[in-house]
KEPAZA-892687 format. One record per residue (C-alpha): x, y, z; residue number from 0. Coordinates in Angstrom, 2 decimals. Each point is the difference from the previous one (the first is absolute). Layout:
# residues N
<<X; Y; Z>; NUM>
...
# end
This chain:
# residues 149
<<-10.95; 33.48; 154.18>; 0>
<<3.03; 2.53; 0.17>; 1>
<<0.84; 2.36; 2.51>; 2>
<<-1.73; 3.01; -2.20>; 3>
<<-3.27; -1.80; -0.18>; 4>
<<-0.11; -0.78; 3.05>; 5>
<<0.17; 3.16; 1.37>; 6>
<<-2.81; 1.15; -2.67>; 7>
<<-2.01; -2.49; 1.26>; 8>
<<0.44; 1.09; 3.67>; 9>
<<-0.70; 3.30; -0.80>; 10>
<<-3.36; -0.75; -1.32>; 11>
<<-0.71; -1.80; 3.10>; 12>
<<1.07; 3.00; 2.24>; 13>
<<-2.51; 1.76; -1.93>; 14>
<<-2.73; -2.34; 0.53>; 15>
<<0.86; -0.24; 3.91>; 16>
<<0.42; 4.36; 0.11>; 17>
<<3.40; -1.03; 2.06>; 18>
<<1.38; 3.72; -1.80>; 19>
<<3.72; -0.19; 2.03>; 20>
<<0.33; -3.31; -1.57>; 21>
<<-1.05; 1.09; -3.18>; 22>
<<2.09; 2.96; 0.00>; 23>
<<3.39; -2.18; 0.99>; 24>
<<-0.94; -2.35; -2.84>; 25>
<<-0.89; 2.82; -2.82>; 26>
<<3.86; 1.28; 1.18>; 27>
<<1.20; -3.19; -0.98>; 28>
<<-2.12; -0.25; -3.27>; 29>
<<1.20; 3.42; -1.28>; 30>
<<3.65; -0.36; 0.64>; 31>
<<-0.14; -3.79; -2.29>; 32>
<<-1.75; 1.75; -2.33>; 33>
<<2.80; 3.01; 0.03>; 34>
<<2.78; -2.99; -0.01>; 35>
<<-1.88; -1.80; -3.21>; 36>
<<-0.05; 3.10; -2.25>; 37>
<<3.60; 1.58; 1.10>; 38>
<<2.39; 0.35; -2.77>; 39>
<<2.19; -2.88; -1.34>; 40>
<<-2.79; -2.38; 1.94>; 41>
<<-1.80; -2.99; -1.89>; 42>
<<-3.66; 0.82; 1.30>; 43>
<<-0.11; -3.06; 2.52>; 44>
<<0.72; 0.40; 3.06>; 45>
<<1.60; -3.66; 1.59>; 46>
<<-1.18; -1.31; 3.58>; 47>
<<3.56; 0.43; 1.07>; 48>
<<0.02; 3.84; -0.98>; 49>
<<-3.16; 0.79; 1.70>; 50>
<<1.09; -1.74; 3.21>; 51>
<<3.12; 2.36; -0.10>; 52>
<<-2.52; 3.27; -0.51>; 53>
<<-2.15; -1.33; 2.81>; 54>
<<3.11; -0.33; 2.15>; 55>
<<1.46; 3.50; -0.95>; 56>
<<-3.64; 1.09; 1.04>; 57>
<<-0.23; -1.72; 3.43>; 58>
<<3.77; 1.83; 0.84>; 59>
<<-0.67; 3.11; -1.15>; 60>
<<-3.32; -0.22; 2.29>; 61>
<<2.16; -1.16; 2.96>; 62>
<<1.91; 2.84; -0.33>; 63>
<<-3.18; 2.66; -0.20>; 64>
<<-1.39; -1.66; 2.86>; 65>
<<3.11; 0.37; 2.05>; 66>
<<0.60; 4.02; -1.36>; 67>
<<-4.19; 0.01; 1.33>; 68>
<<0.66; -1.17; 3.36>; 69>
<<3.33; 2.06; 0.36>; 70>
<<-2.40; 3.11; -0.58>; 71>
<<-2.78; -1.85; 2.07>; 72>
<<-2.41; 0.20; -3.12>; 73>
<<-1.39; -3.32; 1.59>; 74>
<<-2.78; 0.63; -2.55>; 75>
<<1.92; -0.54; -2.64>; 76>
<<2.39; -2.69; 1.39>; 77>
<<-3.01; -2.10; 0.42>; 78>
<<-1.30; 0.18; -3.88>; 79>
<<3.81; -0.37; -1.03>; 80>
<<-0.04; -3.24; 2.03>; 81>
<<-3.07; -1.02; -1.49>; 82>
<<1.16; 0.31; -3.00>; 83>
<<3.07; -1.65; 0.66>; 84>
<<-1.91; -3.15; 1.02>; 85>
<<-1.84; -0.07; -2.69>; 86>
<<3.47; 0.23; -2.29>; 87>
<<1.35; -2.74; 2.13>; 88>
<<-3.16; -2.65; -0.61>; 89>
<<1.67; -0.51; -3.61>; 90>
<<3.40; -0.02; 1.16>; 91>
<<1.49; -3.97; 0.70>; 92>
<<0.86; -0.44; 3.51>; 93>
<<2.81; 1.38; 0.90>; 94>
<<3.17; -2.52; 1.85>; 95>
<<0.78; -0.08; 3.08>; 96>
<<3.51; 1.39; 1.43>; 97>
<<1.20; -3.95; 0.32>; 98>
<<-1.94; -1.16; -3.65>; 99>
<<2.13; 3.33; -1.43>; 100>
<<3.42; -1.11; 1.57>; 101>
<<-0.13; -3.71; -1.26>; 102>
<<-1.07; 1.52; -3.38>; 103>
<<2.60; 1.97; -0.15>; 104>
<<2.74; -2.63; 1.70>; 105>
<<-1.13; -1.97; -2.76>; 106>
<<0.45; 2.72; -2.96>; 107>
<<3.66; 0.67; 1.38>; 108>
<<1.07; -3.42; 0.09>; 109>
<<-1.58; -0.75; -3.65>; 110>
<<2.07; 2.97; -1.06>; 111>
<<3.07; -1.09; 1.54>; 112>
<<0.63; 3.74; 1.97>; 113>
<<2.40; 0.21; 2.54>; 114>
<<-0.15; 3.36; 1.27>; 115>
<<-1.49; 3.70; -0.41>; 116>
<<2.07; 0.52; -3.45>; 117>
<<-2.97; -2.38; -1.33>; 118>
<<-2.64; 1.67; 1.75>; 119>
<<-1.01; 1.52; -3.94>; 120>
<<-0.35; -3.27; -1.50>; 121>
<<-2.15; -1.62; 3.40>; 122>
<<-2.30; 2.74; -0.10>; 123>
<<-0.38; 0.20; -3.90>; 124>
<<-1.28; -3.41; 0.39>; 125>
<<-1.62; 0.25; 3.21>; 126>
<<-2.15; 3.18; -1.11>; 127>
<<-1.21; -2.08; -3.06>; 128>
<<-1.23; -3.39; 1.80>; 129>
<<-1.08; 1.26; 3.22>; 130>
<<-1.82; 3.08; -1.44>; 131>
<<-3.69; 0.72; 1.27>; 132>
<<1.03; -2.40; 2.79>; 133>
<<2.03; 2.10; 1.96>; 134>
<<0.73; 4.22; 0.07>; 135>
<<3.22; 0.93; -1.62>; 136>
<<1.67; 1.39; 2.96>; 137>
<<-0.41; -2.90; 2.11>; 138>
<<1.51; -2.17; -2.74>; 139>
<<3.23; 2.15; 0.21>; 140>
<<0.16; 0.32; 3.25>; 141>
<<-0.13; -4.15; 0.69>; 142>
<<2.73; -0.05; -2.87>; 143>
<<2.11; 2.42; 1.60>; 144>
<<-0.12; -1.79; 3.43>; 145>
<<0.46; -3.58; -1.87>; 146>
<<2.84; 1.21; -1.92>; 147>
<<2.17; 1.59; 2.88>; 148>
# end
């Protein structure tokens, strides 16, 4: 079952239980894959590995309402942006830990041969592209830029 049918399939069962924050969080998901399958210059499918990356864009960009919510103290709305954020997450792999990310990447640099930050481009071309959906962008760079220095 892909990653779009899946989340059809949970949505129906949201329905069935009346859980409407869930349902909500997974219709959001639904209608953006739907948006990404009919954009212009795209093939009408929509790959596992593409939805994981509009679930993931999701999940930040409710991270980042939820902490512009609890700046303001709109605790209200922190909490369903959370929610939601959960609910992103439940699709998402599991994300490595700090030590899983820094023998990954130990292991990238030294199959690429770099010796210092003029290669940083090339470790984190690669890097971006093998460990994606298993770690956040920024931490990736960050571990390279400490490993490379």
């Amino acid at each position: 079952m892909s990653l779009f049918e899946q989340i059809s399939s949970d949505i129906l069962t949201a329905m069935k239980a009346r859980e409407k924050e869930k349902l909500e969080a997974l219709r959001g998901i639904k209608k953006v894959m739907i948006e990404a399958k009919s954009a212009a210059g795209s093939t009408g499918e929509l790959s596992d590995q593409e939805g994981l990356k509009i679930i993931q864009k999701l999940a930040k960009q409710g991270n980042d309402s939820a902490a512009i919510y609890k700046e303001q103290g709109r605790n209200d709305l922190y909490e369903q942006e959370i929610f939601q954020v959960k609910v992103f997450e439940a699709y998402l792999p599991i994300k490595m830990s700090d030590t899983e990310l820094a023998e990954a990447i130990q292991s990238i640099i030294s199959e690429i041969g770099a010796a210092g930050m003029k290669d940083m481009g090339k470790v984190m071309g690669f890097a971006s592209k093998k460990l994606a959906g298993l770690a956040d962008g920024k931490d990736i760079s960050d571990k390279v830029k400490a490993l490379l220095s």
